[in-house]
Structures are given as structure tokens and as C-alpha cells.
Residue frames relative to the residue before (quaternion, step in Angstrom):
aa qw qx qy qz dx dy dz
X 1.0000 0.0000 0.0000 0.0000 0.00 0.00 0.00
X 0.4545 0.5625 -0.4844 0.4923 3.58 1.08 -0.59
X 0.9096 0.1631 -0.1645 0.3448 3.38 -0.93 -1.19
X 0.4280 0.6195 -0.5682 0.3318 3.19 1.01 1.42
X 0.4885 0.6442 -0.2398 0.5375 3.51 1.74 -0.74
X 0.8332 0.2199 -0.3968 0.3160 3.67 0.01 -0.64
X 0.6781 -0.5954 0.2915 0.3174 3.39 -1.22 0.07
X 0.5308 -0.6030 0.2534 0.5389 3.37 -0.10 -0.15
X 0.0829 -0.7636 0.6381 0.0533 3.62 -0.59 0.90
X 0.7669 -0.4251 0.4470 0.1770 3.07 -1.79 1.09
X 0.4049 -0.7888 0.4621 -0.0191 3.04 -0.70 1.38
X 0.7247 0.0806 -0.0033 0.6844 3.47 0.79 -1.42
X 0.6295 -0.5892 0.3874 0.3264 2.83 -1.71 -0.02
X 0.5975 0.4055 -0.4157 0.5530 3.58 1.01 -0.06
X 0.5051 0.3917 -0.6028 0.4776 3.74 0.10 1.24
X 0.4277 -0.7896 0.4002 0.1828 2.85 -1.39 0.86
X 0.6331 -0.5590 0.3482 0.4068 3.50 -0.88 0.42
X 0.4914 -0.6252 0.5459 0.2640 3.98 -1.14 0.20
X 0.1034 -0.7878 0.5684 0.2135 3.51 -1.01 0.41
X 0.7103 -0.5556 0.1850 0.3906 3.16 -1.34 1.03
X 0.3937 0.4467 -0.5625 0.5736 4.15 1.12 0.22
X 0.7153 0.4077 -0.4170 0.3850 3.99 -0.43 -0.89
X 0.6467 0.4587 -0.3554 0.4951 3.55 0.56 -0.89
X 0.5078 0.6311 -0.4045 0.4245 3.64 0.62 -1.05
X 0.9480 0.1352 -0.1192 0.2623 3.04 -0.12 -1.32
X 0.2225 0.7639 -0.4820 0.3670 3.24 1.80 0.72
X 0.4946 0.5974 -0.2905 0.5604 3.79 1.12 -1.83
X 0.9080 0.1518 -0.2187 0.3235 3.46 -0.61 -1.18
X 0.3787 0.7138 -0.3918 0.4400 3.50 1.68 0.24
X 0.6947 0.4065 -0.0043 0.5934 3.35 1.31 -1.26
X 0.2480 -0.6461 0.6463 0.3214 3.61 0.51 -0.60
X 0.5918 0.4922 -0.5865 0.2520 4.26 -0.22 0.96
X 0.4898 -0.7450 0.4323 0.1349 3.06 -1.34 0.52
X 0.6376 -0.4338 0.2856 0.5690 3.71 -0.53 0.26
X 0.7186 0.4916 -0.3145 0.3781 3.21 0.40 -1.99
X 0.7660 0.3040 -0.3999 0.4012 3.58 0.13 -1.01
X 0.5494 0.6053 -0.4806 0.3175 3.97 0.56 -0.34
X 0.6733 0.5786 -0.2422 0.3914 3.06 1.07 -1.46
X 0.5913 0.5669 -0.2429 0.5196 3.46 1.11 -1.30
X 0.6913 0.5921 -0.2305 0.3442 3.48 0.57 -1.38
X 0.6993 0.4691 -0.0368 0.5382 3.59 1.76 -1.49
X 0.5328 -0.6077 0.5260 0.2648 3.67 1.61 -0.52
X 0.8201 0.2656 -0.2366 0.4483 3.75 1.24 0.33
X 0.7140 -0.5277 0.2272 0.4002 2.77 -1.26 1.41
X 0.5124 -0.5122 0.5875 0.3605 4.15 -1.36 0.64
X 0.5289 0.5483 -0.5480 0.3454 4.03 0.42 -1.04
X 0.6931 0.5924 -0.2378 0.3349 3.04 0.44 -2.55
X 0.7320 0.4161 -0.2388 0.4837 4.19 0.36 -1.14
X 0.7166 0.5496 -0.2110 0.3741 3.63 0.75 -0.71
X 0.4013 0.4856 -0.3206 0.7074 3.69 2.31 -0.98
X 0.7661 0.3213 -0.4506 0.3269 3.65 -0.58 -0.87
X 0.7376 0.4604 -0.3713 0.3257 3.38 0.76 -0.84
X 0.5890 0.5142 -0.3461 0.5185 3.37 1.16 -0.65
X 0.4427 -0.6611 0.5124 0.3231 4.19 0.90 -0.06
X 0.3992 0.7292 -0.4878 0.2664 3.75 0.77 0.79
X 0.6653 0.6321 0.0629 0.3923 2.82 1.82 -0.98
X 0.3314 0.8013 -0.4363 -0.2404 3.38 0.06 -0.96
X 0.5828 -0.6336 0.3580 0.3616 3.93 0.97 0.65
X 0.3354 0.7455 -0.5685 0.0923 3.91 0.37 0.46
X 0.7865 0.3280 -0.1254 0.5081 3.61 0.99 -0.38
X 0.8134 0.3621 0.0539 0.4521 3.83 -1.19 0.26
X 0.6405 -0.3625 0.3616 0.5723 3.53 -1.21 -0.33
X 0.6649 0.2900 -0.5879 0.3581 3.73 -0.26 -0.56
X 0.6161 0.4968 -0.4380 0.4264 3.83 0.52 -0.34
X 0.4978 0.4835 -0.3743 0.6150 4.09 0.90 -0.20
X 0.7682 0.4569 -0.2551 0.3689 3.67 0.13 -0.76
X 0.6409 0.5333 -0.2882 0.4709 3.30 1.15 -1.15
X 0.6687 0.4309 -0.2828 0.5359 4.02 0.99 -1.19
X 0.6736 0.4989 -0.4188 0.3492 3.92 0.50 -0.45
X 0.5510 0.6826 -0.1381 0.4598 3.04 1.45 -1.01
X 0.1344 -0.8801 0.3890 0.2366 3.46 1.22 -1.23
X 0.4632 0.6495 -0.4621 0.3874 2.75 1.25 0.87
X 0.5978 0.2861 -0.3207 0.6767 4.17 1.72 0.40
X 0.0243 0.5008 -0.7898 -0.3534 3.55 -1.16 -0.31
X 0.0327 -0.6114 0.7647 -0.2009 2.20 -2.32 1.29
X 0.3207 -0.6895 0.5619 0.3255 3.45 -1.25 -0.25
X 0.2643 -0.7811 0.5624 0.0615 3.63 -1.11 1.24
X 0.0870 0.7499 -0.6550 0.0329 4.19 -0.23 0.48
């Protein structure tokens, strides 16, 4: 059920990243919501709600875990 919730995130690195409209409309593509993604992924709602809102940009830590699930960085997650 988890990796029904997230969106599709880039895979390699020569794909490109998503911007926060593309991600946007993934959620309302799907009908999920921050809170339950966030819950769903193990990170804090604040942490998913800054990146989306561009307050953020995830370079460290979970907001940096959040920012590559999301697909909105490519990054590596472990």
C-alpha cells in the first residue's frame, strides 16, 4: 500500500525532475493528500508542505528524503 501513494519519481538520472505544479497535480491526479503521503512515507506534513509551498528546497535530512520521493530533486534515498 505504501508505494501506492507516492508519485512517480524519477528513476535515473537523466530524467528529469518535476516541478512543484507537476507534483501538484499528481495529488489531485490521484485524489492524495499531503498529510496522508507524508504519513504514508514517515515524514513530518510541515517538511512536505515547505517544499511544496517552495520555502524549502530539501538539501539535507528528511526534507532532503522528501524532496527526491516527491520528484521534485534527484537524489539518492537509503
Amino acid at each position: 500500500m505504501l508505494n501506492d501513494v507516492a508519485p512517480k519519481i524519477p528513476q535515473q538520472r537523466n530524467q528529469r525532475t518535476l516541478t512543484i505544479a507537476e507534483v501538484r497535480r499528481e495529488f489531485d491526479r490521484h485524489g492524495w493528500t499531503i498529510r496522508g503521503w507524508a504519513q504514508q512515507h514517515g515524514i513530518s506534513e510541515r517538511i512536505v508542505y515547505e517544499l511544496m509551498r517552495g520555502r524549502i528546497r530539501g538539501r539535507r535530512g528528511t526534507a532532503h528524503r522528501a524532496a527526491v520521493l516527491l520528484g521534485l530533486k534527484d537524489g539518492v534515498v537509503e
